[in-house]
C-alpha positions as CSV (number, residue, x, y, z in Angstrom):
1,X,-11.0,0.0,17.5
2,X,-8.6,-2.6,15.3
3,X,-6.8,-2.1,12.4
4,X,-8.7,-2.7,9.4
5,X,-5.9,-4.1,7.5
6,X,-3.0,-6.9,8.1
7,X,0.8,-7.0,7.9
8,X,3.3,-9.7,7.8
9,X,7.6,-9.5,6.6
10,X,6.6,-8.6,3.2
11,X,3.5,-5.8,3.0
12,X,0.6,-4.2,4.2
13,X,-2.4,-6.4,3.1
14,X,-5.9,-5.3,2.9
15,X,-8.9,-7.7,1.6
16,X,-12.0,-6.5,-1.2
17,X,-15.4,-7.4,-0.3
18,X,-14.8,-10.9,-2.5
19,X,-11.6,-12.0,-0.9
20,X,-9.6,-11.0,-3.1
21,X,-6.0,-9.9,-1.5
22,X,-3.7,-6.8,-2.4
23,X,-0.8,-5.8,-0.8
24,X,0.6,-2.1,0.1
25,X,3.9,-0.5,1.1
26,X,5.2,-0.3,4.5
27,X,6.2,3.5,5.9
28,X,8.0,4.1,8.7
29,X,9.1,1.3,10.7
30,X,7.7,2.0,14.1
31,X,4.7,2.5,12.7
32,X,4.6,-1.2,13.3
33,X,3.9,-0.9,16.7
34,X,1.8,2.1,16.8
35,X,-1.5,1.5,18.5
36,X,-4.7,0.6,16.4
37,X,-5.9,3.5,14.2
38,X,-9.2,4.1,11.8
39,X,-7.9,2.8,8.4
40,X,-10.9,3.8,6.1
41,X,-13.1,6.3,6.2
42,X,-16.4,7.7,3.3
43,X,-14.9,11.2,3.1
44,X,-14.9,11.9,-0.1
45,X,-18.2,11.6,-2.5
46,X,-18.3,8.3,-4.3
47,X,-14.8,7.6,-2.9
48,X,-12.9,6.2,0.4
49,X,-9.9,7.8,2.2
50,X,-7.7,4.8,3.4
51,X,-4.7,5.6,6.1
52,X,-2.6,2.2,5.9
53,X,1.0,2.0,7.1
54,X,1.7,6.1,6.8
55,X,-0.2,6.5,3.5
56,X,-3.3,8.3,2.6
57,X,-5.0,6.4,-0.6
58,X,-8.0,7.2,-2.6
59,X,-9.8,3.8,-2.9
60,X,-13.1,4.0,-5.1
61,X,-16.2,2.3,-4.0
62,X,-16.8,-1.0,-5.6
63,X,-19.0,-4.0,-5.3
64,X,-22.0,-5.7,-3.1
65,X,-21.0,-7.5,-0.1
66,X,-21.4,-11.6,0.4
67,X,-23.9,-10.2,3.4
68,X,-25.6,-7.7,1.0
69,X,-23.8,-4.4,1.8
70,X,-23.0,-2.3,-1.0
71,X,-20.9,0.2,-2.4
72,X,-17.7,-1.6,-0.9
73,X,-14.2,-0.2,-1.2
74,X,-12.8,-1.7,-3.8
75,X,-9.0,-1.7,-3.5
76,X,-8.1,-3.2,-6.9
77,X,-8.5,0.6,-8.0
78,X,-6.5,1.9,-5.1
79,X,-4.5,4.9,-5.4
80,X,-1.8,6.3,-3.1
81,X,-2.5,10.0,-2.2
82,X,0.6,10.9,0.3
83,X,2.9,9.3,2.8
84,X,3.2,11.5,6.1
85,X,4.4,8.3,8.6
86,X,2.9,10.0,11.3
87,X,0.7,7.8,14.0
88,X,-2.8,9.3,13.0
89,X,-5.1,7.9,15.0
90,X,-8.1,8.7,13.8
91,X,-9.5,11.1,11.1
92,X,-12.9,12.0,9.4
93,X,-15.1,14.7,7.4
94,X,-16.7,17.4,9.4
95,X,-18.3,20.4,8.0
96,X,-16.9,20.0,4.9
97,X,-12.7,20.3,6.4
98,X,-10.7,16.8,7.1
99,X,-9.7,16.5,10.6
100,X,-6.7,14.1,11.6
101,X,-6.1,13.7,15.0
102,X,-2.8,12.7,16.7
103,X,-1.4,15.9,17.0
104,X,1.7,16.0,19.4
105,X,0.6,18.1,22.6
106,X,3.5,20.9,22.1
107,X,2.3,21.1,18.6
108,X,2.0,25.4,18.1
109,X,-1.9,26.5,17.4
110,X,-1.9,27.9,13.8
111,X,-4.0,28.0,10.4
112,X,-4.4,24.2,10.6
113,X,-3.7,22.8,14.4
114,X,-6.4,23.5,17.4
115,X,-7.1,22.7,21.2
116,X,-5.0,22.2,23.9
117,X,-2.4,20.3,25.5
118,X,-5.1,17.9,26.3
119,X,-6.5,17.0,23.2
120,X,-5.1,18.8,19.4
121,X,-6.9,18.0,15.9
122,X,-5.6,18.9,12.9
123,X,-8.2,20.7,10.2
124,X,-7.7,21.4,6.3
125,X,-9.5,20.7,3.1
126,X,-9.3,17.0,1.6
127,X,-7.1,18.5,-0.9
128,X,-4.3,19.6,1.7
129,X,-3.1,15.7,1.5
130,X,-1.8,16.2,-1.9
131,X,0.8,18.8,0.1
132,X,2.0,16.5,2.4
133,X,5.0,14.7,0.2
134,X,5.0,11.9,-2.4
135,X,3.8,8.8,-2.2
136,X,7.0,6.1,-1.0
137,X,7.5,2.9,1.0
138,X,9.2,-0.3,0.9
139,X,7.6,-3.5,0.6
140,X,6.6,-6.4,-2.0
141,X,4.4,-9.7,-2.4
142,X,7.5,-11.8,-0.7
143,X,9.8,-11.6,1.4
144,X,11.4,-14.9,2.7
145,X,8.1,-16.4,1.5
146,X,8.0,-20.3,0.5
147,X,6.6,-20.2,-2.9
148,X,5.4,-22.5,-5.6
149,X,6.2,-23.3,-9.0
150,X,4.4,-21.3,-11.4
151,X,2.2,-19.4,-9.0
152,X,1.2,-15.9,-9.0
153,X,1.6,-13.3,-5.8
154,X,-0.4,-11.1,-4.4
155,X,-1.1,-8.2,-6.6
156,X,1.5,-5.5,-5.4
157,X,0.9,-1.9,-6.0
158,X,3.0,-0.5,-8.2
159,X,0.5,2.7,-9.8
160,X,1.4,6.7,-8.0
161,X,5.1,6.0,-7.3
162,X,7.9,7.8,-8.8
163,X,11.3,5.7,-8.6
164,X,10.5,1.8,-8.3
165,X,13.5,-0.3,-7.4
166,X,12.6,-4.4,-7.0
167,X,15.4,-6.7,-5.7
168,X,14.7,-10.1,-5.9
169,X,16.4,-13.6,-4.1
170,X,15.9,-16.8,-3.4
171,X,17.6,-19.8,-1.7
172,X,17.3,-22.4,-4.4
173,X,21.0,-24.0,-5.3
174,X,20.0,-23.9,-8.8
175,X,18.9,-20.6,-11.2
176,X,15.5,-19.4,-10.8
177,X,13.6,-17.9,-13.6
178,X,11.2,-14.8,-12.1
179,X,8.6,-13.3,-14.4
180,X,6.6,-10.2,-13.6
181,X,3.3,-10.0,-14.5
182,X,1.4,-6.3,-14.5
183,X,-2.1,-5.5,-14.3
184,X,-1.7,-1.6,-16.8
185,X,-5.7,-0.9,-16.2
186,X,-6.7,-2.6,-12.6
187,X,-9.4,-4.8,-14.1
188,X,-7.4,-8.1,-13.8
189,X,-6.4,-8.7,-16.9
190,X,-2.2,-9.6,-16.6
191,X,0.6,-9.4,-19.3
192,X,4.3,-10.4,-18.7
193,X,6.6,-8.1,-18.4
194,X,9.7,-9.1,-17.7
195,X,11.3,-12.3,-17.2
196,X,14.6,-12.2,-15.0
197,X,16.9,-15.4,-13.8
198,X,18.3,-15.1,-10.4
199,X,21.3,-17.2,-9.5
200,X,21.6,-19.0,-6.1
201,X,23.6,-16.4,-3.5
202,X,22.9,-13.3,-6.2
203,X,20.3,-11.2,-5.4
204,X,19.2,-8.8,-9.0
205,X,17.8,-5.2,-8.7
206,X,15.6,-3.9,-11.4
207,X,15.1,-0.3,-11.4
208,X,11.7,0.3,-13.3
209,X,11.6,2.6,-16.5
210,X,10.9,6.4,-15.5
211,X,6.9,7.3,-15.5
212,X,6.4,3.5,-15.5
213,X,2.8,3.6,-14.6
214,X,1.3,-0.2,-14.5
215,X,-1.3,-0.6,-11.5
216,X,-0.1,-4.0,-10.3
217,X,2.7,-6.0,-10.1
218,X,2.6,-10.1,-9.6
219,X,5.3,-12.2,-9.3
220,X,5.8,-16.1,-10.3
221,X,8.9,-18.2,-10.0
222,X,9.8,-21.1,-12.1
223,X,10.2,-23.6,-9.2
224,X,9.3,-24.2,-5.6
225,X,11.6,-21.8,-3.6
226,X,11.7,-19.2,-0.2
227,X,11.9,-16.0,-2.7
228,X,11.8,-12.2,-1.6
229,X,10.5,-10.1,-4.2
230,X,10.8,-6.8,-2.3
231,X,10.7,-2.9,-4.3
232,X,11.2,0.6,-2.3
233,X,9.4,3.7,-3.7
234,X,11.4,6.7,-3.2
């Protein structure tokens, strides 16, 4: 098994069908070095569950395949469900109940947790995930990243968080003018929304509106730079 998904400094980065990039939140740290895991999984009709980083998203299915294989995910319509940051290795639909696996052997047999100390799954209904704590995570479509003049990031997602906090650098000796671009409806189509100047050695935070509920975040700077454009969900 291998992880269906990439990471680098900045982000979790999964690819569409076309090529196309997006990039996710981080969880936990150490889930860095957790051993491969299933990442996506058909368990819900018409619709993908997605375990990336300590997250559970929704991601709907999409397009047609360069080799001919249809009903894709498509991630530009992506949506965060929970984030447990627990190692779950493996998970799936069966008769109807989800089942995660990864289960710490000591875990006590109840409602949802059964087996034994030699192998525990976890069963519930799809729905259970909603239970499991809000969406959060810390990442961004830079971070120490050498960037050009005028050109867009990664899409980053910025849809099913509640407080969104974006700090953004650079190591330029001169101002840098940032302007964020969002994607409101996830069908590419991107308006500014804020431009912000950054002086050399003076790192900005921009807290984002309550409720503010744009899909994607993009970022461009106004000259060749290394820049870190990096926003934590709480």
């Amino acid at each position: 098994m291998k992880n269906e998904f990439t990471e680098d400094a900045a982000s979790i980065i999964v690819t569409r069908y076309d090529g196309q990039r997006f990039r996710l939140p981080k969880g936990d740290a150490t889930l860095s070095s957790a051993p491969t895991s299933r990442s996506i999984r058909e368990c819900i009709q018409e619709r993908y569950l997605a375990n990336y980083h300590g997250t559970f998203y929704e991601v709907p299915r999409g397009g047609t395949s360069p080799s001919g294989q249809r009903n894709m995910p498509d991630f530009q319509r992506i949506k965060p469900v929970t984030t447990h940051n627990k190692p779950i290795a493996d998970f799936c639909v069966w008769r109807g109940m989800l089942v995660l696996s990864g289960v710490k052997p000591d875990a006590a047999n109840d409602g949802h947790i059964f087996g034994n100390a030699d192998a525990k799954l976890w069963f519930g209904a799809i729905d259970d995930l909603w239970k499991m704590g809000q969406p959060r995570g810390l990442g961004g479509p830079w971070r120490d990243t050498a960037v050009k003049a005028n050109e867009g990031s990664d899409p980053y997602l910025l849809t099913g968080y509640d407080k969104k906090t974006l700090t953004l650098s650079h190591d330029a000796q001169h101002p840098i003018e940032f302007t964020l671009e969002v994607d409101f409806y996830a069908d590419g189509q991107w308006h500014a929304y804020q431009h912000l100047t950054v002086e050399p050695g003076k790192p900005i935070v921009h807290e984002f509106p309550q409720g503010y509920a744009a899909h994607w975040l993009r970022v461009k700077a106004s000259a060749d730079c290394t820049a870190s454009a990096q926003l934590e969900y709480r």
